[in-house]
C-alpha positions, -999 to 999 in steps of 0.1 A, spaced: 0 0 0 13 34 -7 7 61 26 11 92 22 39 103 48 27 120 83 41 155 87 26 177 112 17 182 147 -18 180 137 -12 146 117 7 128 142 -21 137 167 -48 125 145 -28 95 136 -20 91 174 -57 86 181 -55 59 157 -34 42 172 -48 42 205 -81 28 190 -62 -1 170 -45 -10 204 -74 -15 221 -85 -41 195 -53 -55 191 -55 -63 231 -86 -91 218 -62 -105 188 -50 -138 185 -14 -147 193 -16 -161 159 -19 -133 141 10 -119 161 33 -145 147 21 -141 115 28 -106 117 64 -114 125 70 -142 104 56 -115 77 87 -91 90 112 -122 88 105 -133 54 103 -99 42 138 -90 55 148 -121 35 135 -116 5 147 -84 2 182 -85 12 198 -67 -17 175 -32 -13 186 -32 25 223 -36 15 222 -11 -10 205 12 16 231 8 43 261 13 17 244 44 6 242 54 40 271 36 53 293 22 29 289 -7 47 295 -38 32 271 -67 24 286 -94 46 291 -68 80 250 -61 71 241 -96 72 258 -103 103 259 -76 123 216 -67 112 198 -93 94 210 -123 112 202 -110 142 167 -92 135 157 -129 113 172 -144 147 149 -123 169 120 -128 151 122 -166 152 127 -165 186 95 -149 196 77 -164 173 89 -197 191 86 -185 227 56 -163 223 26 -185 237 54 -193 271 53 -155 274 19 -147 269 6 -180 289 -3 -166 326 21 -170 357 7 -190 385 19 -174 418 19 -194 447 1 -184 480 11 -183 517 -18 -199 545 -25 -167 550 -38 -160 519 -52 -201 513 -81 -199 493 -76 -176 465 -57 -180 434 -34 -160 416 -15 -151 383 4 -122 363 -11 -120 328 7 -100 303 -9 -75 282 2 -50 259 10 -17 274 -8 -2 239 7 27 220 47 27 219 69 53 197 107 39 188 131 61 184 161 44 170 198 60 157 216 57 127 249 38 132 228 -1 129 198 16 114 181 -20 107 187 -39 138 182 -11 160 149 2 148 133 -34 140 148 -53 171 124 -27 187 98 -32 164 97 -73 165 92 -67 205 64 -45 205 45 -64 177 55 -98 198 36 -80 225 7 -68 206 15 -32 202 10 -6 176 42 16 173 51 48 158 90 47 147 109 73 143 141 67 124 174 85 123 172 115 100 210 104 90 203 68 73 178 84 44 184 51 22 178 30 46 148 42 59 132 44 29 134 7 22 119 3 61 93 26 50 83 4 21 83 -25 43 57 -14 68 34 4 40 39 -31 26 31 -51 57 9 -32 83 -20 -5 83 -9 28 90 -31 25 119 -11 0 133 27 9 121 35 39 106 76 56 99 81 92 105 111 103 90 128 139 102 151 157 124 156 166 165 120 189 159 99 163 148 112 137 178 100 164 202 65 165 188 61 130 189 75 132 229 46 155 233 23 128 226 11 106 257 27 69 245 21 39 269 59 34 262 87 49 248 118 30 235 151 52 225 183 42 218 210 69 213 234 90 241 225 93 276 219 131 271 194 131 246 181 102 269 176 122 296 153 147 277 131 119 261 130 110 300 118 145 308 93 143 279 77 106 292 75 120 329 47 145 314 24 118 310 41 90 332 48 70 296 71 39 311 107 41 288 136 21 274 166 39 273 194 22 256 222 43 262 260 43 259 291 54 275 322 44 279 326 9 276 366 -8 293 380 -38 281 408 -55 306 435 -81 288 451 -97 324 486 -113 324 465 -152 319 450 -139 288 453 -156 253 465 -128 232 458 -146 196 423 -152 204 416 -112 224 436 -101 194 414 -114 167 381 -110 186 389 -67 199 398 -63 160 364 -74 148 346 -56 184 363 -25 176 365 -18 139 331 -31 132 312 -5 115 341 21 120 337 16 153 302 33 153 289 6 180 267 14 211 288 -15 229 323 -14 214 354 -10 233 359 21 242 394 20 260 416 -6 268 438 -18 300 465 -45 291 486 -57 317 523 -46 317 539 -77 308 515 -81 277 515 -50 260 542 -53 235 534 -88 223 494 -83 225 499 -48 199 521 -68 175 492 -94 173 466 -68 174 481 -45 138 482 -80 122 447 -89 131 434 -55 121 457 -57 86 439 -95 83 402 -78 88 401 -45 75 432 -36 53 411 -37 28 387 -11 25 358 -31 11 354 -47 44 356 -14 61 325 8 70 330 51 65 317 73 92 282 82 94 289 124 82 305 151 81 300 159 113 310 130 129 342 129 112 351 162 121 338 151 158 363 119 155 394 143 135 393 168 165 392 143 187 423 126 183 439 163 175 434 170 209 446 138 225 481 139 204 482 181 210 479 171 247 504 141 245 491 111 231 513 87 209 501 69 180 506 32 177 486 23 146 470 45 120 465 44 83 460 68 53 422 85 60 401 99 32 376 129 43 363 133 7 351 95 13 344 100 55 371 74 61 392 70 89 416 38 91 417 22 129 438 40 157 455 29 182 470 60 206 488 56 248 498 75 268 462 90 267 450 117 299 423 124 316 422 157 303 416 146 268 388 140 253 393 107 243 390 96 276 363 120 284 336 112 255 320 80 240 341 78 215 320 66 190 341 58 163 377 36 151 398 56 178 413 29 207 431 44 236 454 15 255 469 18 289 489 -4 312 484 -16 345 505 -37 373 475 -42 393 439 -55 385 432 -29 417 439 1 396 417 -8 370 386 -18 395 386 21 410 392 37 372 366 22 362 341 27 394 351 62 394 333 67 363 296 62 351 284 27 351 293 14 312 268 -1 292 296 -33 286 326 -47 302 348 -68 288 373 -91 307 401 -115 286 414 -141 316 420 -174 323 420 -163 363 388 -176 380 397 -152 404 396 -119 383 362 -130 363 348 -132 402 365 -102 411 350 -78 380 321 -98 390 318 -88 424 334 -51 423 321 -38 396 289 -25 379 284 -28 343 249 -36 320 267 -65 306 302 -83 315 317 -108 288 343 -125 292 371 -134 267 348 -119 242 333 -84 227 298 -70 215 286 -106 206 264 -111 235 240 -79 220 230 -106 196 219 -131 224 183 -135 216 180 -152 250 200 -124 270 187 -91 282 207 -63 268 207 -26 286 224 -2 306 223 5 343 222 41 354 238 64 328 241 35 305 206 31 299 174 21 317 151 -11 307 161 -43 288 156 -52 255 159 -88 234 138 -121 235 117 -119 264 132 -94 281 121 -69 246 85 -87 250 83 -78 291 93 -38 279 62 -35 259 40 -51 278 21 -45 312 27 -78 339 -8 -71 354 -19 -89 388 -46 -111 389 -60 -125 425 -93 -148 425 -107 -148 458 -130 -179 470 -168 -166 481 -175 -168 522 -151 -176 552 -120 -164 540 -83 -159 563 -86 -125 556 -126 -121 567 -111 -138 601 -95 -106 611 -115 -79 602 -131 -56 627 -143 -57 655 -116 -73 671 -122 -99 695 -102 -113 719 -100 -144 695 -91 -126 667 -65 -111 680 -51 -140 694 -54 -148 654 -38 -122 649 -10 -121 669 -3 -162 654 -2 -147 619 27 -127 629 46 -154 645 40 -182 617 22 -171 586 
């Protein structure tokens, strides 16, 4: 079907309204047509693989095989999975009952929470505005989605896909810049979902807490990644090259900076400039930065860290006509630099040593909690110890980003890093409202056994419920 786009405060109200209608119909539909919804997305997706790459190297330059595995796979692996899961998670929760309460019965049943708006970025533009989308569908939401006005390409081919698959009374894409999110955020959505940086976060909080909308926030931040003295350097090598230079390095949960133990430095970077020659020397493997604006962002960026002291280890020949910048590698990086102070955002890594793993436990708690740590060990002891001391939305260890893909883990920040989960059923909980259901039998009940007035019996009854029930 061909829909006209909505433009204007007046629209998006009218088409709000909508919505809010279809959702209370869509609370009586069949899980069936649910799945068939997103078995429509999946097979969509797959059928149309080369319009989506062409979108994302229009957008991205990035290449085919990075799309399918960093986007499709997981968005056709998300899909499956609710479609799979999806009467477990919609089937009510017995709850058990104490004696004091012997007689009723009770259950959580999960319904959808109704109207939700998605408000995804640009550097995975797929994943991270359909993940979204599979979740609130799953849960039997309508959703208004509002893409990044940076990925044009790409969201037209998502735009064709929803005129192609839902009602705009159901699904609708509303394409434009930072004014048109803020009229949306003036509508009252039952949720909100946002990924992008915790500062724009916090006013899409500000907006929600007008109405008392619940929110997702998927966040960022500075994400640390430890290499300890047990570690095996071939495989943390291989696997930070791929984490890192992934899409430029334009990842929510990339490595941001890296600690390597003393005694591993020198042999772990030698490793490290042949893995990233292996991956990315050549350029058709290599995703550009998003804009202009980013790679001047990125440029003065490292500007500042070498003006201020900073040494570059690796580097290559970068191309602003073509928004490419070639991995770095920089030490003897400062606080005072930016590099240290921003999400970087981009194929920048900062490396510093460490003799003790105690250093690196207060650096990192002396900052915001990170949306990701990363650990490389063989030492029991320091996986317990990051466990233990530290507070991070995910910790993997002797591994990088790959757990974001876990259809069966919940992935989210904590604190400054991003509120909610998302994923599996942890994306199908967001969107939906765990409502409390009690069933109460008719006549002498516990409860009716203690009501007013209160006899010396009763409050002998009483006084026994506090000791043993």
């Amino acid at each position: 079907m061909d829909t006209p786009q909505v433009s204007t405060k007046i629209e998006f109200s009218s088409l709000f309204l909508s919505h809010q209608k279809t959702a209370k119909a869509l609370k009586k539909g069949s899980l069936e047509k649910r799945k068939a919804k997103l078995n429509a997305i999946k097979n969509w997706l797959l059928e149309h693989q080369s319009e989506l790459h062409q979108g994302e190297y229009l957008d991205l330059k990035k290449p085919q095989d990075e799309v399918n595995v960093t986007e499709l796979y997981p968005l056709v692996a998300e899909a499956k999975h609710a479609i799979s899961h999806l009467k477990e998670w919609t089937t009510p929760q017995p709850i058990k009952s104490s004696l004091a309460f012997f007689g009723t019965r009770s259950f959580v049943h999960y319904e959808p929470k109704g109207t939700a708006l998605i408000i995804s970025p640009w550097n995975y533009p797929l994943l991270l505005s359909l993940g979204p989308l599979i979740s609130a569908i799953a849960a039997g939401n309508t959703v208004i989605l509002k893409p990044s006005e940076f990925t044009p390409a790409t969201n037209k081919v998502i735009l064709q896909m929803i005129h192609e698959l839902f009602d705009q009374e159901e699904v609708e894409v509303i394409e434009g810049e930072a004014d048109v999110s803020a009229s949306l955020l003036e509508l009252p959505f039952d949720h909100i979902f946002f990924t992008g940086s915790p500062q724009v976060g916090k006013v899409v909080m500000t907006a929600a807490a007008k109405h008392l909308s619940s929110v997702t926030l998927e966040l960022g931040g500075k994400s640390p990644t430890i290499i300890d003295e047990t570690a095996n350097l071939n495989d943390a090598a291989a696997k930070l090259s791929w984490a890192k230079w992934t899409n430029a390095g334009q990842t929510c949960v990339a490595p941001d900076y890296l600690f390597v133990h003393k005694s591993k430095k020198e042999s772990f970077l030698k490793l490290y400039r042949e893995a990233t020659q292996k991956m990315y020397g050549q350029k058709e493997n290599y995703t550009s930065i998003v804009n202009v604006k980013h790679y001047q962002r990125l440029d003065q960026t490292l500007k500042d860290a070498i003006e201020k002291g900073a040494n570059v280890l690796i580097s290559g020949d970068n191309s602003p006509e073509n928004l490419d910048i070639q991995p770095v590698v920089i030490e003897n990086v400062t606080e005072e630099m930016r590099v240290m102070k921003e999400e970087i955002f981009g194929p920048i890594l900062p490396i510093m040593t460490y003799q003790n793993l105690d250093e690196v436990i207060d650096f990192i708690n002396a900052r915001p909690k990170p949306l990701a740590l990363y650990l490389y060990s063989k030492s029991k002891r320091n996986k317990k110890r990051l466990l233990a001391e530290t507070s991070s939305g995910a910790l993997v260890f002797n591994d990088s980003v790959l757990h974001f893909g876990h259809p069966h883990l919940p992935a989210g920040g904590v604190n400054n890093s991003g509120l909610g989960k998302a994923h599996g059923h942890a994306g199908f909980l967001a969107f939906s409202h765990d409502k409390s259901i009690m069933s109460q039998q008719i006549g002498l009940t516990v409860a009716s056994t203690v009501r007013p007035p209160y006899s010396r019996l009763k409050k002998k009854l009483i006084q026994f419920m506090l000791k043993y029930l």
